[in-house]
The first five atom37 places (N, CA, C, CB, O) and aatype in JSON, in Angstrom:
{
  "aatype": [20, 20, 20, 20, 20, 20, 20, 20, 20, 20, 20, 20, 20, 20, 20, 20, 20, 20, 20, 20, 20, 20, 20, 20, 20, 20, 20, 20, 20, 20, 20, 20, 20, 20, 20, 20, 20, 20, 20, 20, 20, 20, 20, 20, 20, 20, 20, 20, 20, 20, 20, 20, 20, 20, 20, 20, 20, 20, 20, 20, 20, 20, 20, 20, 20, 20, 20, 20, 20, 20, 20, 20, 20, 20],
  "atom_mask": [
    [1, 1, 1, 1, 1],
    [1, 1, 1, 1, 1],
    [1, 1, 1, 1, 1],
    [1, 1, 1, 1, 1],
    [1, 1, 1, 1, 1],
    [1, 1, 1, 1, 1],
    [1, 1, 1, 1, 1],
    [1, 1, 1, 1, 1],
    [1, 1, 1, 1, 1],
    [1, 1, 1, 1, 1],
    [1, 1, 1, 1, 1],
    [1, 1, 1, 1, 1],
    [1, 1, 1, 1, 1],
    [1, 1, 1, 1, 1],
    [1, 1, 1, 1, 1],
    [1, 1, 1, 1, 1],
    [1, 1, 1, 1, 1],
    [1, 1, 1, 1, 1],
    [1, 1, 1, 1, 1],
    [1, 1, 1, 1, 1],
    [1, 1, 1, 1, 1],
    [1, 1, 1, 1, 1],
    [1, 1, 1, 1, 1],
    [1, 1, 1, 1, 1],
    [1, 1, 1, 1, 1],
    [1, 1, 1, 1, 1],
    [1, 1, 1, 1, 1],
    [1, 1, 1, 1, 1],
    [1, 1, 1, 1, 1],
    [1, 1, 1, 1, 1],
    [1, 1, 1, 1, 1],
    [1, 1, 1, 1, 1],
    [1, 1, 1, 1, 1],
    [1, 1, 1, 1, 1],
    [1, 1, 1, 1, 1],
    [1, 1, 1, 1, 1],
    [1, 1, 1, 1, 1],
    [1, 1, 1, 1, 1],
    [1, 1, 1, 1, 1],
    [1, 1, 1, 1, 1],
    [1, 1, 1, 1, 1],
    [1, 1, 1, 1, 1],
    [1, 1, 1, 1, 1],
    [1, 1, 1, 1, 1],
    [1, 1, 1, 1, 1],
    [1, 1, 1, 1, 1],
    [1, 1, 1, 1, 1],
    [1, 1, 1, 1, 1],
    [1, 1, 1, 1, 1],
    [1, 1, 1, 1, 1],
    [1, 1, 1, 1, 1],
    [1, 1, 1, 1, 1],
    [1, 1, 1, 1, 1],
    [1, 1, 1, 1, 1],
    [1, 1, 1, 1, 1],
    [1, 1, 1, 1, 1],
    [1, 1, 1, 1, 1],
    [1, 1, 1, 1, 1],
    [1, 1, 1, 1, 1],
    [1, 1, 1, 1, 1],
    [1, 1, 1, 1, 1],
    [1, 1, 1, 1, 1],
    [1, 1, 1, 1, 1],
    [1, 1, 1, 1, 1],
    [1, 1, 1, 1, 1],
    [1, 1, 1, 1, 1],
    [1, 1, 1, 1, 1],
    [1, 1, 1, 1, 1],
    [1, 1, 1, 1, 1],
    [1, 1, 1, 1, 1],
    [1, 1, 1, 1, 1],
    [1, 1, 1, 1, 1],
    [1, 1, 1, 1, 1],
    [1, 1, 1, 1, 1]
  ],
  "atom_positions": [
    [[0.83, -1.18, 0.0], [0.0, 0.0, 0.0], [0.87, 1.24, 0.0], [-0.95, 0.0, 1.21], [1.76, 1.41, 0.84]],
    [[0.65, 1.97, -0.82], [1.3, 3.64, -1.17], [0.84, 4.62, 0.48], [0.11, 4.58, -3.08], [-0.13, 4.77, 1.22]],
    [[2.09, 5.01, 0.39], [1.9, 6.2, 1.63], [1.47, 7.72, 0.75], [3.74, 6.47, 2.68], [1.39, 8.86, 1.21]],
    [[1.3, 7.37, -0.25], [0.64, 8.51, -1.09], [-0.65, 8.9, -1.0], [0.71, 8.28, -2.32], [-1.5, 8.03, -1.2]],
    [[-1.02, 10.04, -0.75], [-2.84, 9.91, -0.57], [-3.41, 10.19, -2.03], [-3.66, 11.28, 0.67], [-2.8, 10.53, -3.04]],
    [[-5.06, 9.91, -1.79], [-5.84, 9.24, -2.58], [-5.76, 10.88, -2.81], [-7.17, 8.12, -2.19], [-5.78, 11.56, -1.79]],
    [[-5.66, 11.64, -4.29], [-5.94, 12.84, -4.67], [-7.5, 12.81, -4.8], [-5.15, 13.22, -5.91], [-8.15, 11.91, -5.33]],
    [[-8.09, 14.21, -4.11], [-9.39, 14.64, -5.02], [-9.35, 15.45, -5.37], [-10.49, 14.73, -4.73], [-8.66, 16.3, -4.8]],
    [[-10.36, 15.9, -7.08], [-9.8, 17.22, -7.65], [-11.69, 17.5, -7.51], [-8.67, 17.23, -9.59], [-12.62, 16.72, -7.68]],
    [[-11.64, 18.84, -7.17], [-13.48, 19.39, -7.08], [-13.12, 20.69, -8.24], [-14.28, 20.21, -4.92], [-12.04, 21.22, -8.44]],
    [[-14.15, 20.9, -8.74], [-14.31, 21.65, -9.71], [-15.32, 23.15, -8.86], [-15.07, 20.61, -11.02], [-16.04, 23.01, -7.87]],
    [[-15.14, 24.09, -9.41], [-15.56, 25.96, -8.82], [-16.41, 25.46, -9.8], [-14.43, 27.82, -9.01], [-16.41, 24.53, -10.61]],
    [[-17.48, 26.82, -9.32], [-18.61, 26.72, -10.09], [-18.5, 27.19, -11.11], [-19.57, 27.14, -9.66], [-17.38, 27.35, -11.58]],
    [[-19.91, 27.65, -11.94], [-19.87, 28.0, -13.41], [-18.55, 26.22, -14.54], [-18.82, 30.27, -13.33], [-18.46, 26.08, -15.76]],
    [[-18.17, 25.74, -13.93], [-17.68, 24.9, -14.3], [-18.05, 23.54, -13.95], [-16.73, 25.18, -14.13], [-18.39, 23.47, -12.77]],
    [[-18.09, 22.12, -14.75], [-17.77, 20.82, -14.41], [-16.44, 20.29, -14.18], [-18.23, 20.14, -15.25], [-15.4, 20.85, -14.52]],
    [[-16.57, 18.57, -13.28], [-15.56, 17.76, -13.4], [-14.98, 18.06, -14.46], [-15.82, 16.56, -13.36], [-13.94, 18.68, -14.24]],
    [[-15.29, 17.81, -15.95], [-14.35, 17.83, -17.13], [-13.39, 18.33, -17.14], [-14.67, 18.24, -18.06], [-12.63, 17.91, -18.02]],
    [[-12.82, 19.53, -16.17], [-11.9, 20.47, -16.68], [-10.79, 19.87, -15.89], [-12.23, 22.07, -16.47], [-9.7, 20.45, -15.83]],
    [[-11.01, 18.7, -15.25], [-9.61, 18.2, -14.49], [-9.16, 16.9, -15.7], [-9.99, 17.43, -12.48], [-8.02, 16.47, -15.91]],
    [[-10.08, 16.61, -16.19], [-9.43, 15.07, -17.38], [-7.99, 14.93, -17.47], [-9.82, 15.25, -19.26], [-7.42, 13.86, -17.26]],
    [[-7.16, 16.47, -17.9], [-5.78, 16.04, -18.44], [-5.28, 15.88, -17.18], [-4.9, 17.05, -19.41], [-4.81, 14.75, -17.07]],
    [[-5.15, 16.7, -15.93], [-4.5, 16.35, -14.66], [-5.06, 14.72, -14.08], [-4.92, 17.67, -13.51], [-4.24, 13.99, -13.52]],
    [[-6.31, 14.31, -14.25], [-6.63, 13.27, -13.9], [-5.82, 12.05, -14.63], [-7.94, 13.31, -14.02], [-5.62, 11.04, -13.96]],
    [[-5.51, 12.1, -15.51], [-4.57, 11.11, -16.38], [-3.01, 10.99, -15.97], [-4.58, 11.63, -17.93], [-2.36, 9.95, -15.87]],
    [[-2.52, 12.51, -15.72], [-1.21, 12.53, -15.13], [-0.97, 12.4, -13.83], [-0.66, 13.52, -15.39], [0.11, 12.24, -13.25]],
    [[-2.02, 12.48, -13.43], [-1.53, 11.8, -11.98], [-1.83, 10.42, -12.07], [-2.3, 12.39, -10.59], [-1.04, 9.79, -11.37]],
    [[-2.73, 9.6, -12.72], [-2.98, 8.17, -12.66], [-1.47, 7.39, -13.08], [-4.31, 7.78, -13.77], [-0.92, 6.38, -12.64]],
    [[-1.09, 8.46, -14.23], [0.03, 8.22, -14.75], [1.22, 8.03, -13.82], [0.21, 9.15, -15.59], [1.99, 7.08, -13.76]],
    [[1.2, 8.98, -13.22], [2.03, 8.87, -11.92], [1.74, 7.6, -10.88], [1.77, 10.22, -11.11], [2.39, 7.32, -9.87]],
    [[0.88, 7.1, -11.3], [0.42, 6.32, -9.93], [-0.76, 6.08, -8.87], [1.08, 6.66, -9.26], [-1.32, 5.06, -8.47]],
    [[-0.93, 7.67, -8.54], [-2.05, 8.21, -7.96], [-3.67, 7.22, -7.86], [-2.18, 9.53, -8.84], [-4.19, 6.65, -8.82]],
    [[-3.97, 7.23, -7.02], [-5.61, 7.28, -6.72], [-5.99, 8.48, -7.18], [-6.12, 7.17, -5.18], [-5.44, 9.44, -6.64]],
    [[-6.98, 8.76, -8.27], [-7.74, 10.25, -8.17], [-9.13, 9.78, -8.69], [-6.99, 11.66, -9.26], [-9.35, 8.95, -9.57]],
    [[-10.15, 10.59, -7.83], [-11.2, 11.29, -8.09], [-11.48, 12.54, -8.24], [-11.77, 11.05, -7.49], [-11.13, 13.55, -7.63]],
    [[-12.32, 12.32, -9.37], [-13.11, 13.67, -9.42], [-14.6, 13.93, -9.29], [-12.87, 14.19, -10.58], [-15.51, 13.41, -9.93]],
    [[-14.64, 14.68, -8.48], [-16.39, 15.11, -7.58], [-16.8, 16.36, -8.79], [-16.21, 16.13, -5.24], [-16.42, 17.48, -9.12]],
    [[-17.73, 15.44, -9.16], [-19.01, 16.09, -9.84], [-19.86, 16.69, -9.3], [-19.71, 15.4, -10.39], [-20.98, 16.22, -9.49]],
    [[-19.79, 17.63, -8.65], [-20.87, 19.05, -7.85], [-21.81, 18.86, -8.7], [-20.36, 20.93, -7.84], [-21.57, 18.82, -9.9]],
    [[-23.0, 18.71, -8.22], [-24.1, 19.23, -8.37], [-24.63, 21.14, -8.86], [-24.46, 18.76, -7.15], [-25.3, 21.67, -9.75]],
    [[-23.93, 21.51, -7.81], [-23.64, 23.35, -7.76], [-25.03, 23.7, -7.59], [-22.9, 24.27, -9.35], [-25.22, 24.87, -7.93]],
    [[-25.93, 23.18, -7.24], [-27.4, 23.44, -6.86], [-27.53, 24.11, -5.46], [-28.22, 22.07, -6.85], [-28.45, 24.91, -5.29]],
    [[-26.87, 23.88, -4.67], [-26.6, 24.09, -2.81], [-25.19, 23.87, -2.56], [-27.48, 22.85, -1.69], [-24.46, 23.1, -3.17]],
    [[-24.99, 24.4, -1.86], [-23.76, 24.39, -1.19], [-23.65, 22.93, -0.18], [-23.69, 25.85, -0.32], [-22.53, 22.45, 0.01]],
    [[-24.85, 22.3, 0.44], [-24.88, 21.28, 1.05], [-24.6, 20.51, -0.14], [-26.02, 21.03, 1.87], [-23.5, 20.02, -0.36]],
    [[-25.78, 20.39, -1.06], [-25.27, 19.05, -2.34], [-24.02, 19.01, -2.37], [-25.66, 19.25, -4.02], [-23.37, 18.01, -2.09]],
    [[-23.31, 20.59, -2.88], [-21.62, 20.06, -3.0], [-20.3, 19.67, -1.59], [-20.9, 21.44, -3.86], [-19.14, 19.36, -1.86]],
    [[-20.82, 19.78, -0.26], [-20.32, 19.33, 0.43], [-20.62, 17.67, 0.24], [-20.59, 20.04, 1.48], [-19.9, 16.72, -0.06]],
    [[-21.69, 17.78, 0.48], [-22.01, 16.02, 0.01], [-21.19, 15.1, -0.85], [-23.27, 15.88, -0.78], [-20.35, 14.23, -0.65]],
    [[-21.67, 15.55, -1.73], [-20.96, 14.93, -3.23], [-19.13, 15.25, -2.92], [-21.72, 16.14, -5.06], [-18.42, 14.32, -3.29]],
    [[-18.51, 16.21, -2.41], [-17.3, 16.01, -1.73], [-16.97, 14.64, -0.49], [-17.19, 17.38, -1.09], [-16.01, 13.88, -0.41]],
    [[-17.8, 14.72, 0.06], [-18.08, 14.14, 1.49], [-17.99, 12.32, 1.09], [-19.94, 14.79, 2.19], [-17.48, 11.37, 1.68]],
    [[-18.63, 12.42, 0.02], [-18.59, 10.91, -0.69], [-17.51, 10.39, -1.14], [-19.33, 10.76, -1.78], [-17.32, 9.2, -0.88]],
    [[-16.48, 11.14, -1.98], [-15.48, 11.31, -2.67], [-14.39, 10.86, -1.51], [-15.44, 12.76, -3.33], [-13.42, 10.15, -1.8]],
    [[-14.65, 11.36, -0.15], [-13.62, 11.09, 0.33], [-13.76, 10.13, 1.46], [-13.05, 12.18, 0.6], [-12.89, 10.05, 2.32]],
    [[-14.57, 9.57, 1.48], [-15.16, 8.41, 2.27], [-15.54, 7.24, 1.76], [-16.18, 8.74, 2.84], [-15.2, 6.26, 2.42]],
    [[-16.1, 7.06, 0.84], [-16.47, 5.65, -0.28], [-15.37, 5.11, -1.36], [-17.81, 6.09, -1.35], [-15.05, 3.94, -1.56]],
    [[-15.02, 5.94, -1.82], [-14.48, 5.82, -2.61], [-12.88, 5.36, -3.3], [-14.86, 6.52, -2.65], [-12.5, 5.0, -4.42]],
    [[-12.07, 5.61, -1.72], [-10.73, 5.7, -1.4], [-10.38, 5.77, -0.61], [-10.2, 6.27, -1.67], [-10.03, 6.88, -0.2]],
    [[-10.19, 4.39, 0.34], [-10.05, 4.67, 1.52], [-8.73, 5.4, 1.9], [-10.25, 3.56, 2.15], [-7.81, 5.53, 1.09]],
    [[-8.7, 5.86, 3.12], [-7.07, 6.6, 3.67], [-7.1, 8.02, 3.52], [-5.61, 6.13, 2.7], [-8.19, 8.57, 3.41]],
    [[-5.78, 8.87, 3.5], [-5.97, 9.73, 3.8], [-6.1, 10.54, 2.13], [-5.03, 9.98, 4.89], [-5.97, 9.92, 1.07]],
    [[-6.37, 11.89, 2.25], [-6.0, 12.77, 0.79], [-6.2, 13.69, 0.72], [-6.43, 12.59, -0.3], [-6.82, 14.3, 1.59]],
    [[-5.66, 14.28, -0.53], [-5.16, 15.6, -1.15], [-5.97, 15.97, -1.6], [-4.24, 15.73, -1.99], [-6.49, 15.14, -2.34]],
    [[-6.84, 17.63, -1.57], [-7.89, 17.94, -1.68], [-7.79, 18.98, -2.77], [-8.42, 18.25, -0.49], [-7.74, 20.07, -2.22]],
    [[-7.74, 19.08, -3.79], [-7.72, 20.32, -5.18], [-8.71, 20.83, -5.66], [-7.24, 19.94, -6.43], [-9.22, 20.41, -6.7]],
    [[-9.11, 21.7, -5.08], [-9.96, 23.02, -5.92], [-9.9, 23.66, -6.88], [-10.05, 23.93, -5.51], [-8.7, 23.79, -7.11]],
    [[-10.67, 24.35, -7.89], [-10.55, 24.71, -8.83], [-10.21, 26.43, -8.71], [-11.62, 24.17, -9.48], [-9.36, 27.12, -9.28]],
    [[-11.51, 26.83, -7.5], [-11.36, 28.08, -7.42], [-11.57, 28.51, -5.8], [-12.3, 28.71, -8.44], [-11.49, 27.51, -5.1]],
    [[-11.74, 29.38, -5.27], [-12.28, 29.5, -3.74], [-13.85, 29.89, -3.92], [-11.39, 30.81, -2.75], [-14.21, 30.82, -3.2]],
    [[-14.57, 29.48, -4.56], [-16.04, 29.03, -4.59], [-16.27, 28.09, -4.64], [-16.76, 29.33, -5.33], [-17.46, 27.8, -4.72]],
    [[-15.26, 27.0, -4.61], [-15.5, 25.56, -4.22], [-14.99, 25.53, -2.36], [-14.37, 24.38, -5.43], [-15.01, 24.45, -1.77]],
    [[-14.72, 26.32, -1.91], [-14.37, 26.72, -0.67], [-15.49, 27.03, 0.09], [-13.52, 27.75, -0.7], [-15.71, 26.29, 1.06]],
    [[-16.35, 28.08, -0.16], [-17.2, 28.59, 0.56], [-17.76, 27.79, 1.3], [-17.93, 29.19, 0.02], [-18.63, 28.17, 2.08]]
  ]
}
């Protein structure tokens, strides 16, 4: 087992997942665990959620959290 954590990449609004694809490849490339959380962007709860999943179901251990913008922050 890798002491590397499981990357997640979240996407800012006005935007989708899609815009991580090429980083999502280069890090697989590298090795990496990555997900990418598909926001809803309807509520701010939906997108905690849909984060919240990403980093609990999906991959276990610890990880690296990448935002797109600080409206995926709020």
């Amino acid at each position: 087992m890798s002491d590397a954590p499981n990357v997640v990449l979240v996407h800012g609004g006005c935007v989708d997942g899609s815009g991580w694809e090429g980083d999502y490849h280069l890090l697989r490339q590298d090795g990496l665990t990555v997900s990418i959380v598909q926001n809803p962007t309807l509520s701010l709860h939906g997108d905690v959620a849909a984060t919240g999943r990403a980093t609990t179901t999906e991959a276990p251990g610890s990880h690296a959290l990448y935002v797109h913008s600080a409206a995926a922050l709020r």
